[in-house]
Each structure stands twice: as structure tokens, then as C-alpha cells.
N, C-alpha and C positions, 0 to 999 in steps of 0.2 A: 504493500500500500504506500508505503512513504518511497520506494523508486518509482512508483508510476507517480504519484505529486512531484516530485522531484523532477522527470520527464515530461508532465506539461507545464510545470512552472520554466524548466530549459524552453521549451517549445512555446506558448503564447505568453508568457511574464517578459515583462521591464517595457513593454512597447508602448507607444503614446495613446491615446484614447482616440486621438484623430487618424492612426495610423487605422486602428478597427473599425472607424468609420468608411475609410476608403476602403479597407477589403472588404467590407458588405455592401459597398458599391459594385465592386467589381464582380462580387456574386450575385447580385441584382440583374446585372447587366449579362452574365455569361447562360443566365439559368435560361433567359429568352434567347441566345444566340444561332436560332433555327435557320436564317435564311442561307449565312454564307458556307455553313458544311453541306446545305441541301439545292444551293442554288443552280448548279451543273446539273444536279437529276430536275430538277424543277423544269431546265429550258430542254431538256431532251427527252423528260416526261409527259405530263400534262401539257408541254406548251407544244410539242411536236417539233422542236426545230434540231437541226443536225450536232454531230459532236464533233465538228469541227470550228461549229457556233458558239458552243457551248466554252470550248478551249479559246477562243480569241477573248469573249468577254472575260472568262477569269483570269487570260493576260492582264486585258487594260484594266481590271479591278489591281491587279497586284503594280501596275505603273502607277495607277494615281497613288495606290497609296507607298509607292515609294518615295513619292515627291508628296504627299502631307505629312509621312515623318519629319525630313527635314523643315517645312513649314512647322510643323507644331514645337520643334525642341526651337526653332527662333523665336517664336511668340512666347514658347513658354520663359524666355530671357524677355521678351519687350513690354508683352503687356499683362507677363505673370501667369502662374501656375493654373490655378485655379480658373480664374478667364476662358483659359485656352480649354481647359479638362472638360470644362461646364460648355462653351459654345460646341465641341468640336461634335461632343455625345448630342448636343438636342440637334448639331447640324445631321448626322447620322441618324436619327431620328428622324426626320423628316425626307432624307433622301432616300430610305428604307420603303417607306409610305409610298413614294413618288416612284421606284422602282414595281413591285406590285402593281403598276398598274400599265407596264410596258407590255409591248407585244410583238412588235416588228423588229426585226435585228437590229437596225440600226437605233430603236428607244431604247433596247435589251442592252448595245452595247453602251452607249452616253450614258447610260445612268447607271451601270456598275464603276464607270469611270469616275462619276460625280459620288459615287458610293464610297470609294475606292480615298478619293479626293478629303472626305471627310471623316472618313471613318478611322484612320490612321494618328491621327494628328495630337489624338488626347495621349498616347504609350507614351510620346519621350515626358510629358507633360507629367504623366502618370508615376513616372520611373524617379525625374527630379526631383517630384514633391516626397518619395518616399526616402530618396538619399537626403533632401533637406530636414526632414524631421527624426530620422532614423541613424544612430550613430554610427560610425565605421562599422565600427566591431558586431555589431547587429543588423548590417544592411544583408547578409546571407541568408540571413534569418527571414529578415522581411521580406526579403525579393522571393525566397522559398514559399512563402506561406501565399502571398499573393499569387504565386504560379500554382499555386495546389486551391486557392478560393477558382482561378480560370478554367482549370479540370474538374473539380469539383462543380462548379455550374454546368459545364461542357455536358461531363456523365446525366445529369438530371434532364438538360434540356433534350438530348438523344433520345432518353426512355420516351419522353414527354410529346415527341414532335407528333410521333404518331395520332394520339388523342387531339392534340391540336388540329390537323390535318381533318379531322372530322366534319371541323366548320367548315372547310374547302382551302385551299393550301394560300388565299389570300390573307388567312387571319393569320400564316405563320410572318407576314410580314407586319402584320399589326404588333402581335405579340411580340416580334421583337422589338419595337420601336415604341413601347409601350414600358420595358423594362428597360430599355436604355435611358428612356425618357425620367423612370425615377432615378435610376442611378446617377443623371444629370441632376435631378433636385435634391438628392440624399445629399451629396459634394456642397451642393451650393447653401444648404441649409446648417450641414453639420460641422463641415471643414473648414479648416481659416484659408489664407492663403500662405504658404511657407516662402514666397519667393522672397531671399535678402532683400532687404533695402537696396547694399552696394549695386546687387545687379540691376535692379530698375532704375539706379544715377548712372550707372554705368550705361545702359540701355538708351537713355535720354542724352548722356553725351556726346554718344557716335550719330547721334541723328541732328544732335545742334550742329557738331564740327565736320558731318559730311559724310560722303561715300568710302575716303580714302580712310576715313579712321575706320569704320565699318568695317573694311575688310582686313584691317592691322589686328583686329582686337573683336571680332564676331568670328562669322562661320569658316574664315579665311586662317585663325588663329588656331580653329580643331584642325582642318586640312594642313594644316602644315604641323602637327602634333607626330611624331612619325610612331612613337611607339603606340600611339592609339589605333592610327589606320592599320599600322600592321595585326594588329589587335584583330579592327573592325573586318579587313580583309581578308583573315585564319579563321575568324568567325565565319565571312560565309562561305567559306571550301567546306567548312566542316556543316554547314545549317542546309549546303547545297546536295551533301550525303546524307544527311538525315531525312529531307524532304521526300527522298525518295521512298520512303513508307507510303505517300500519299498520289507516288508516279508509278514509279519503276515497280513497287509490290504488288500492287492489286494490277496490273498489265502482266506481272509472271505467274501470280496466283490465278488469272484468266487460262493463260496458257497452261497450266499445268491443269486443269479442268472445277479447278473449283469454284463453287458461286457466287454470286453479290452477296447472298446472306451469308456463306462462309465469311469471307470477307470483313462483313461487318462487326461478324462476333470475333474474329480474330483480332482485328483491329479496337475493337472494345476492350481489348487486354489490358491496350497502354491507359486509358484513363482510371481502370481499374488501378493500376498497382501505382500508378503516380500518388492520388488518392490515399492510400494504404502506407507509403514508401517516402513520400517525398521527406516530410518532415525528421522522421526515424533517421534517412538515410543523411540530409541536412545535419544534423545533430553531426552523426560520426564521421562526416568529413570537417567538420571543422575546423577539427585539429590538425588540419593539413595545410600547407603553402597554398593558394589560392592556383597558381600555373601549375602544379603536380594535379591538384585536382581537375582540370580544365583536361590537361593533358591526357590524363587517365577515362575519363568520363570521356572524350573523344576516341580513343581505340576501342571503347567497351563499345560505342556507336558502330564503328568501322567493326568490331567483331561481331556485331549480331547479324549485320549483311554479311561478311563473311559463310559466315555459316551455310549459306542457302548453294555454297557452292559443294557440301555435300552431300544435298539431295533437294530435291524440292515437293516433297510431302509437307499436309499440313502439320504434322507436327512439327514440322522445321521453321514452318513459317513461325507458327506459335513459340518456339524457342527464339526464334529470328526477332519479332515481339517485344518479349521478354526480355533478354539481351539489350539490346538498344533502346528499350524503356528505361534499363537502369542507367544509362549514360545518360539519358537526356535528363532526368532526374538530379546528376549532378552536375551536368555542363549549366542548363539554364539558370537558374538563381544564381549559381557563381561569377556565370559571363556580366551578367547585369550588376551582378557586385563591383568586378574590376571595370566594366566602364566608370562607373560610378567613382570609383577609386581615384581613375585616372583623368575623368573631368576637372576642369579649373571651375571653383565654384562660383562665377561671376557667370561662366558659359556652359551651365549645367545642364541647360536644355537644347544646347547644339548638338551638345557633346550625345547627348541621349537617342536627338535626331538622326545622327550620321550612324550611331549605332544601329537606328532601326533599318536601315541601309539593308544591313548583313542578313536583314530575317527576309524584306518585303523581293530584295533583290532573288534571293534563293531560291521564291518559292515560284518564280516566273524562269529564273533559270531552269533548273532541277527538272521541268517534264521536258522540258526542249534535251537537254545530255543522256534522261533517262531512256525516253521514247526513241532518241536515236543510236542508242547506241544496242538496245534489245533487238531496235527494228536491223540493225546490221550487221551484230555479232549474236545476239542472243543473251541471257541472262549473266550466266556465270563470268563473262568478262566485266561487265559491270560489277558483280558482285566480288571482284577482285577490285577491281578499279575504286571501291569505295572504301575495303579496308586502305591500299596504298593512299590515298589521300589523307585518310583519317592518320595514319603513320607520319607521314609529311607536319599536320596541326599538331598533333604532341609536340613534335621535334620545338613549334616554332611558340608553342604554350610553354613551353618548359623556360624559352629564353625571355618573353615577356615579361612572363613571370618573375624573375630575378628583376627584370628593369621594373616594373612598379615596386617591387618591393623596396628600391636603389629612390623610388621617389617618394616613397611613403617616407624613410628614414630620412630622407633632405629636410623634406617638409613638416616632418615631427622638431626636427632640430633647428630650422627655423621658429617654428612654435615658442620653443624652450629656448629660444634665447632673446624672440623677441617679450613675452612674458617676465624673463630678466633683468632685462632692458625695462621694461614697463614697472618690474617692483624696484630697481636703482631709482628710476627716475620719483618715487615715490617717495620714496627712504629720502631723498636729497631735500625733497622739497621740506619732509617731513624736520629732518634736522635744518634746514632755515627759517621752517615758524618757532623753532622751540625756543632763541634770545628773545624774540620779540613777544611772548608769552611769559618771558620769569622777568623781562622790563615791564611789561606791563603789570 
């Protein structure tokens, strides 16, 4: 009894009150999230049109929202956290509604772009309010539990679509935009806004003194950040192997003969054990360098595809599953950790932007490398081709890794000596009122 208190006091103790307010937001918001796991079968179901219709619109869905990441982690520096979190959810809200009621290819396509456009924008928003209220040493934590509140709604909303669908598959665009919709007034009711001061003077300065400061000291100052891109760019070789769970697997598990609803239950695995795992598993890496954990959780990736190069029965896929559920369980909240680490806190929401780069980029990448490399070699060289990659991101997580760590100790040491500096200059002051106190 007292190790299992002890294990949720480690797991939801010491965190802010507004911090639980944002994660029942974000389960508010994920518990409705029907339309975009279901919206591919939607346009080549019920609506009848081709799958090759269906592939270009969740292209341009994954372009816009490549370009509202970094939109949103700017705003989330200009005009604050909260702003950005709150307009971006009611704008997705409304373009949700406004999608529902397209028909023609070309409505289908504009509005998962304008979907796409808006839907993205609140994650870097999302990420800096949790690094600004959530200390260092407990951002692992946070970014875990928030990744397991996104699964945890995910698994719900899955059971759930089907009943929905009852009403006729327009109300699964209601319902989602309806739960997004609170989740935008939960924020706006419950949550302050965390964004520094410095950063909103900072914000207003580059706009009094121009363009050229702008890009000395905004989005120009992450891009030229080299350990981050390098960061951002390991991130997506490695998010562009992972995506293939959602390409490259269910096109082999096609070919090997198994069905959609295999499929689904197999793929129900990952939200299952994430669910189960995440936290737990959170806990006992911890204790680990943040680049060994990265690194490690990226071959565990690259080995569950491996695997499939020993057979391709469903039990393999299911280990296949498995396997690479446990990596993604420790890559993700870690990865979001060390952005977070290595942002400057002035540009926390750029920093967050460029990061979302590595997810939105990968998952437009990933069926275009998957789809062609099965359609030309077949399975198994892919499924080499994604441990060797994964091998490659270790190699270049392990070196990161040492350089954040090289800037955490700069910037702790700076701390502690400007704090120094700050109690000398105290003390001084302190000893030149203390004549003028025994004169008077």
C-alpha cells in the first residue's frame, strides 16, 4: 500500500493545478477526436470518392498543418500562450463544422487544408505553456502524462465512434468540434496565461525596430540553433520510421491476407499498452541521460519493424506492435522534454514550432518512402531499411545528448553566478546603509 502511494505521489504529485487543468483539456479535446483517424475511410466510404482522393487530401491536411506549427510557436512568442491555444482550438472548431459539409474534391481538398491550417497551431502553444509552468526536472513527467491524457482520449473516442456514427457520420464532425470547443473554454476559463513578460517586450521590440531584428532574434535565431535542428532533423528520420505503423503496416498486413478489422484490433494494441505503460515506464527511465534514453527508445522502434523480417504472420505483426509501442512510449515525452530543454526561453514557442516540423513533416513523408519502396522491393527491405535508420538516430541521440547536457551545465552556472553577483551586490548595498543607520 504505501509503494503504490509512493508511485502515484512519483507519478501525479508536485505539479501545478493549472498544469491539470490543461491535461483535462486535452482529454476533453482527444475523447471527441473522430474525424481525422476516420476521415480517409469517410471520403472513400460513405462519400464514394477514390483512394487516391483520399491520399492527396491527407497530404494537404499534413502541409497546412506543417506550416500552422510554425505559425503557432510564433504567436505563441507574440501574442502569448494562451491566445494562440484558445483561438487556434475554436478556429479548428469551426473549420471541422465547415469541412462536414464538403463534397466535391476540390471542397474535400480546401478544407482539410484550412483544417490542417488550424488545427496544428495550439501543440507548440500547448508544449511552451507546459515547459513554462512545469520545472526542468519534471517536464518528463509532464510531457508523459499529457501524451498518455492524448491516448487515453484517442482509446475512448475509437470505442465510441461507432455509436456516434449512429446519428449519421455528420455528427462525428459535430462531436468533434463540440469537444474541442470546450476544451477551448476549459483553457480560457481555468488557465492563466504563462507567457514571460520578457518574451512579450521582447516580442514588441522586434516589431518597433523592424524586420532585420526579427530575424536576428525570432525564428531566424532557432534556424540557426545547430544543435537543435540537428535534434529536430534525427527526430524526423526517426518519426518518419515510426509513421510507418500507419503506411507501410496495414499495406503488408493487406498483403499478407489479413483484414481491416485485423488491422484495427492489432493496431488497438498501441493505445492499449501506452495507456497501461506510459507512466510506469516514465518513472524508470528517468534515471537515465535524456540522449541514452532517446537513443534507446529509437532502436526499440527500429526493432519492432525489424522483426516483421522474420515472418509476416499476425503474431509478428502483434509483437511488431508491441515492440515499437515501447519505444514510442519512451522517445515521445523525452523528445519534447529536450526541445524544451534546449529552447531559449524568450523563443519558446518557435522553438516548439520548428519542433512540430519533425512530426507534421513525417507523416506526409513516411507513405510516399513506405508505399514506394513495398510497391518496388516488397516488404522486408523496408523493414530493414527502418531498423538501419533507427541505428543511424541512436548514433546521433547519443551525441546530442552530451551537447544539451554541455548546455544545461553552462546555463546552470551562469544561474549561480549571476544569483552571486545578485546577493554581493546586496550585501554591499547592505553594508553602506548600516553608518548611516548607527549616525542616525
Amino acid at each position: 500500500m504505501i509503494r503504490l502511494r509512493s508511485a502515484a505521489e512519483s507519478t501525479f504529485g508536485g505539479l501545478p493545478g493549472a498544469f491539470w487543468w490543461l491535461w483535462i483539456g486535452t482529454l476533453v479535446n482527444r475523447i471527441g477526436g473522430f474525424v481525422l483517424p476516420f476521415f480517409a475511410f469517410y471520403v472513400t466510404g460513405p462519400l464514394h470518392r477514390s483512394a487516391a482522393l483520399a491520399g492527396a487530401v491527407a497530404a494537404l491536411f499534413g502541409a497546412g498543418a506543417a506550416v500552422s506549427g510554425v505559425v503557432g510557436g510564433v504567436l505563441a512568442d507574440r501574442i502569448g500562450r494562451k491566445p494562440t491555444l484558445v483561438g487556434s482550438q475554436l478556429a479548428n472548431a469551426v473549420t471541422i463544422v465547415v469541412l462536414g459539409y464538403a463534397r466535391s474534391p476540390w471542397a474535400l481538398a480546401l478544407g482539410a487544408l484550412v483544417v490542417g491550417l488550424a488545427t496544428n497551431a495550439f501543440r507548440p502553444a500547448q508544449n511552451a505553456m507546459i515547459a513554462d509552468m512545469v520545472p526542468a526536472g519534471d517536464r518528463v513527467r509532464a510531457y508523459a502524462l499529457n501524451f498518455w491524457a492524448i491516448n487515453l482520449g484517442f482509446s475512448f473516442s475509437m470505442m465510441a465512434v461507432g455509436l456516434v456514427t449512429h446519428f449519421g457520420y455528420r455528427a462525428l464532425f459535430y462531436a468533434d468540434a463540440a469537444t474541442t470547443t470546450l476544451c477551448a473554454l476549459l483553457i480560457a476559463a481555468m488557465v492563466h496565461d504563462t507567457t514571460p513578460p520578457e518574451t512579450l517586450r521582447a516580442a514588441r521590440s522586434r516589431q518597433t525596430v523592424g524586420e532585420g531584428t526579427r530575424s536576428h532574434d525570432g525564428l531566424g535565431a532557432v534556424l540557426r540553433d545547430r544543435t537543435f535542428i540537428a535534434f529536430v532533423a534525427t527526430t524526423f528520420l526517426l518519426l518518419t520510421v515510426f509513421n510507418q505503423c500507419q503506411t507501410g503496416l496495414p499495406i503488408a498486413m493487406a498483403a499478407s491476407g489479413l483484414s481491416a478489422s485485423s488491422f484495427g484490433q492489432i493496431a488497438a494494441i498501441n493505445g492499449v499498452l501506452i495507456v497501461l505503460f506510459q507512466m510506469p515506464v516514465t518513472r524508470l527511465l528517468k534515471r537515465y541521460p535524456e540522449g541514452r534514453v532517446l537513443a534507446g527508445a529509437g532502436l526499440v522502434i527500429g526493432a519492432g519493424f525489424g522483426l516483421l523480417t522474420f515472418g509476416q504472420s499476425a503474431a509478428m505483426y502483434v509483437l511488431c506492435v508491441v515492440v515499437m509501442t515501447m519505444g514510442e512510449i519512451g522517445n515521445t515525452p523525452t523528445g519534447q522534454a529536450v526541445s524544451a530543454r534546449l529552447s531559449q526561453d524568450h523563443l519558446r514557442g518557435r522553438y516548439q514550432g520548428v519542433y512540430q516540423l519533425a512530426w507534421t513533416l513525417s507523416q506526409v513523408v513516411a507513405p510516399l518512402v513506405g508505399g514506394a519502396v513495398i510497391s518496388a522491393y516488397g516488404g522486408t527491405p523496408l523493414w530493414i531499411g527502418c531498423f538501419a535508420v533507427t541505428a543511424l538516430t541512436a548514433l546521433v541521440f547519443l551525441r546530442i545528448g552530451k551537447q544539451v547536457e554541455r548546455r544545461v551545465a553552462v546555463a546552470r552556472s551562469a544561474e549561480v553566478e549571476q544569483a552571486q553577483q545578485a546577493q554581493t551586490s546586496t550585501q554591499v548595498v547592505a553594508d553602506g546603509q548600516q553608518p548611516e543607520l548607527a549616525t542616525a
